[in-house]
N, C-alpha and C positions, 0 to 999 in steps of 0.2 A: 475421582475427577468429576467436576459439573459436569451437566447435560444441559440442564437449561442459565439463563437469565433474565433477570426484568431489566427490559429498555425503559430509562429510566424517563426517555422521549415522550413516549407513548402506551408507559404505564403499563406493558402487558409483556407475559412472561413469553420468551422466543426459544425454540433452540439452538444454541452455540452450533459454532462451524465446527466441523472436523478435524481434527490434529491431524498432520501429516507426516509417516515414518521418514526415517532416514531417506529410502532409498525413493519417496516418491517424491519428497525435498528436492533431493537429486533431478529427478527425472521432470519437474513441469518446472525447474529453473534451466534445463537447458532449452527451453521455449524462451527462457525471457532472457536472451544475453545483455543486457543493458544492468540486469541487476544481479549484485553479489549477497554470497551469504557471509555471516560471521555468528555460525552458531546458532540462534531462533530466531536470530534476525536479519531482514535481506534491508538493503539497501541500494540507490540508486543516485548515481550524483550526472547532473546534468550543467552544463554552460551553455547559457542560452546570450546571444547576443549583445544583448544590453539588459539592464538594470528593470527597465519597463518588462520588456518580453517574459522575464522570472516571474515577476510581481503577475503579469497574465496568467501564465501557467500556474503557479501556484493558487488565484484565484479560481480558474478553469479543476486543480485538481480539487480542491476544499468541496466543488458542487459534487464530484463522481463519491469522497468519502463520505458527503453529508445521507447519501442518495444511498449509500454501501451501510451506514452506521458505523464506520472503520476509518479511524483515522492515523495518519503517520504523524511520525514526529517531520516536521520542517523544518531545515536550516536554510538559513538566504544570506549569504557573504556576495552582494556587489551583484555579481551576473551568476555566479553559481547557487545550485538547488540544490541539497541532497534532503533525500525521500529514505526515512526507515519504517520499518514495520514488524510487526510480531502479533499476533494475538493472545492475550495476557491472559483472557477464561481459560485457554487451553495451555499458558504456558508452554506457549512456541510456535511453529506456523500453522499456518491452517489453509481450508479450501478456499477462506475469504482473501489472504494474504495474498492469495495466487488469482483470484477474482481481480485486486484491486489493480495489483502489479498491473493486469493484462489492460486494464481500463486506463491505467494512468500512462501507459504505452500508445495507446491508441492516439490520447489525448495529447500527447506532447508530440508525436508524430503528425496529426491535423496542424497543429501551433505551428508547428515546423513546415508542413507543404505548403 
């Protein structure tokens, strides 16, 4: 398995996150109940009011991945978001999958107060 990557951003080689076993998948998703798994990939579906409020969040999440180097797939049907993720160097999730979750948590929660 890798250890490192070159960011392809900024040209200098990094080390990759962490893989995380079974049982610790397990254990820092039951901190995130908003998102599920399905295998190496979690995902998050949210309805947000109107059609504008998505298009916010979604631009508010795109700065926390640019900011992470991690990005999710996004889907945007109308007022609904869904948010997946995996980290693909590691072939399955990682410490950052669980960084981004927690950050993109915070941020839809702010949208939301």
């Amino acid at each position: 398995m890798k250890e490192f990557a070159t960011d392809l951003k900024e040209g200098v080689t990094v080390a990759l996150p962490r893989k995380l076993d079974e049982s610790e998948a397990d254990h820092e998703l039951g901190s995130l109940p908003q998102w599920t798994r399905d295998g190496e990939v979690i995902e998050r579906i949210t309805v947000f009011p109107t059609f504008t409020d998505a298009i916010r969040a979604v631009d508010a999440i795109a700065l926390i991945a640019e900011e992470l180097n991690h990005h999710p797939d996004v889907d945007i049907r109308w007022r609904t978001v869904r948010l997946a993720m995996t980290t693909h160097d590691v072939d399955g999730l990682s410490t950052l999958d669980i960084e981004a979750a927690r950050r993109i948590d915070a941020c839809i929660g702010a949208l939301a107060g």
